[in-house]
N, C-alpha and C positions, 0 to 999 in steps of 0.2 A: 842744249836746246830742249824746251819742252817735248814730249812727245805727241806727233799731228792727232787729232781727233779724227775718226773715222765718221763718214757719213754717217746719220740717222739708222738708215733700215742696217747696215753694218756694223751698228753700234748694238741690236737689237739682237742681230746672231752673233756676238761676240760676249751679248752676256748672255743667252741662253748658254751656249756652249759654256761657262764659268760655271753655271749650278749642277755642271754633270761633272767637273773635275777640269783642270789644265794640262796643255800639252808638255813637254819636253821645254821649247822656247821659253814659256810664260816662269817658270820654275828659274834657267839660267839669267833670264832676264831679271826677274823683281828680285829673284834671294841671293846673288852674286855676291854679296857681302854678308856672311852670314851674323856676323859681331854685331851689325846694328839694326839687327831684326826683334822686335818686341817678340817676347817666347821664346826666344832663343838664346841668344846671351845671357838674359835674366830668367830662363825657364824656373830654375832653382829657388829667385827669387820671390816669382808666383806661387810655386809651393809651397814658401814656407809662408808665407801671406797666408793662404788658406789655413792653412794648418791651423796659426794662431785666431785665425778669427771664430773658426770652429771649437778651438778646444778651449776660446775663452768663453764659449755659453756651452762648454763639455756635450759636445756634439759631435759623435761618432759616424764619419765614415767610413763606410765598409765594402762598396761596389763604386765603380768609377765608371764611365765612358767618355769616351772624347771624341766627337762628330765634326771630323777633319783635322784629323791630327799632323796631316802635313809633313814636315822634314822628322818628326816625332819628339823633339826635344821637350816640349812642356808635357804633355802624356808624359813621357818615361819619368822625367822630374814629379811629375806629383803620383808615381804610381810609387816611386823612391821613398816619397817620404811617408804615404798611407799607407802601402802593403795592402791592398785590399784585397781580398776573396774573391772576387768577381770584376773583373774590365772587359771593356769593351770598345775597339776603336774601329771609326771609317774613315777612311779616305778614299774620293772617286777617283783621282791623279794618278794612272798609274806609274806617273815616273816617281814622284813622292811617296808614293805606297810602297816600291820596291827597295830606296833609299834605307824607308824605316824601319823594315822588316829585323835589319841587322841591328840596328839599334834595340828595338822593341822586343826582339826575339827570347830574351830572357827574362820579361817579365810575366809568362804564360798567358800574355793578353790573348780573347779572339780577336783577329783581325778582317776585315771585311774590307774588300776593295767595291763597295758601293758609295752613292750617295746619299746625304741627309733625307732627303725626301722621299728616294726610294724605299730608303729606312723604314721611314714614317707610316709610310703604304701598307708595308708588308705586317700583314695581321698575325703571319708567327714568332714577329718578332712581341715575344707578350712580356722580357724580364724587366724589372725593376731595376733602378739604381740610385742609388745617395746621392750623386754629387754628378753630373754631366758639363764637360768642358766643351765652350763653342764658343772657340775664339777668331776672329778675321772670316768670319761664315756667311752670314745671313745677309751681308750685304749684297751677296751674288744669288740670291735668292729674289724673283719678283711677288707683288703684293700676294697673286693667286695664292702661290707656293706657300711665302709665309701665314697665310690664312690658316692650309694646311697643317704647315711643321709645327706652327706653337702648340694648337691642344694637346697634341701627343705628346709633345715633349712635357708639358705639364704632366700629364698622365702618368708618364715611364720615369721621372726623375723627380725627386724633393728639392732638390738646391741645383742651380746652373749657374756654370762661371762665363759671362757673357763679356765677348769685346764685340764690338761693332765700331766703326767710322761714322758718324754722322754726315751729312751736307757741308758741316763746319768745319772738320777734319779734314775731309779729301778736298777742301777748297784751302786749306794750311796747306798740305800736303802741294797743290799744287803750286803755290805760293813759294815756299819755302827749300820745297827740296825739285819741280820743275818737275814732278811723278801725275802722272793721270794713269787710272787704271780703270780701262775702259770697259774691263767685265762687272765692274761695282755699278750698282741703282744706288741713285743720287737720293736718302731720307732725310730728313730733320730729324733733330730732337723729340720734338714732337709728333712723328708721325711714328717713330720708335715705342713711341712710350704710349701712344695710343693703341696700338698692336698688340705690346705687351702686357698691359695693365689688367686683361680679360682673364689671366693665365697665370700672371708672377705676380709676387709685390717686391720691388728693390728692397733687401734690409742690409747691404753691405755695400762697400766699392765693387762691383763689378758683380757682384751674387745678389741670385734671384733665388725665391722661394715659391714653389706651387702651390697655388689657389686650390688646386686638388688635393693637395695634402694637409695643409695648414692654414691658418686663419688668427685671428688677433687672440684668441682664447686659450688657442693650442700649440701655439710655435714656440721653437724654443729659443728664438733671438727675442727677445725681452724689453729691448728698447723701443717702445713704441712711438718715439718720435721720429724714430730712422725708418717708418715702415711709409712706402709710399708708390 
């Protein structure tokens, strides 16, 4: 059976409490099957995604972060296959956070048990990094927040590997697999791309490029039909 919707104003504290990280329940409950979770199963396969898409405009990265790295499988996969110098991951979940630790423990990441936003806030947070992973995130994020987290994240990263859910998605989802996740804000396509268009230009499947760093002049993804 589907799962019931909760009132309005309860739907309202169920997703603020989502953009600070999930409890213990929320974690047994959605990731119980770990095999058909996107980033996980195929975390391996994302990386090497990236990999080839960068090394085919031989595009060097060299610092990574990943802003909710969650159970840690795609982090640890694309730290596998880049080796980079410098990572850097959050997750606010402390039951997630604790899970990963052992996983992630060997790749000398810093690990922060905060949130994306609290991130974003904090003005000592001043490093750079290549390539930032933010995947199944923003959608538990509301407009205010995302207003916030985009510039920065333009600022702090040249390239981010972005997943999001649209409206169209969590309405398949509910469709198809009887899932409602009631810590997600309901966006469209369009209201995604109006958000991020200030900030990023899409030039790959799922990778953005900073408006603060590059430009049609100076980028180094070259196809400028993909840029939009």
């Amino acid at each position: 059976m589907p799962k019931k919707k909760p009132s309005q104003d309860k739907q309202q504290d169920v997703k603020e409490q989502g953009a600070l990280g999930f409890s213990e329940s929320y974690w047994r409950e959605n990731y119980h099957n770990l095999d058909d979770m996107d980033g996980i199963y195929n975390a391996r396969d994302h990386a090497l995604y990236l990999r080839a898409v960068f090394a085919l405009d031989q595009i060097q990265i060299r610092s990574v972060a990943d802003f909710g790295f969650g159970p840690g499988h795609l982090f640890a996969a694309v730290l596998d296959t880049f080796k980079p110098y410098k990572c850097l991951g959050l997750e606010p979940s402390i039951s997630a956070f604790t899970r990963a630790q052992q996983l992630l423990k060997r790749s000398g990441s810093t690990l922060l048990h905060t949130d994306l936003l609290s991130w974003c806030r904090d003005e000592s947070q001043q490093k750079r990094f290549d390539l930032g992973l933010c995947t199944s995130v923003l959608q538990y994020l509301n407009d205010e927040e995302l207003a916030q987290v985009l510039p920065i994240l333009a600022q702090r990263l040249k390239y981010l590997y972005l997943t999001v859910p649209t409206s169209h998605e969590q309405q398949r989802f509910i469709d198809e697999y009887d899932f409602i996740d009631n810590y997600a804000y309901s966006r469209s396509r369009e209201q995604y791309l109006a958000m991020l268009s200030p900030y990023f230009t899409i030039v790959s499947g799922r990778i953005l490029e900073s408006k603060q760093h590059f430009n049609e002049k100076n980028s180094d993804f070259t196809e400028n039909l993909y840029r939009f």
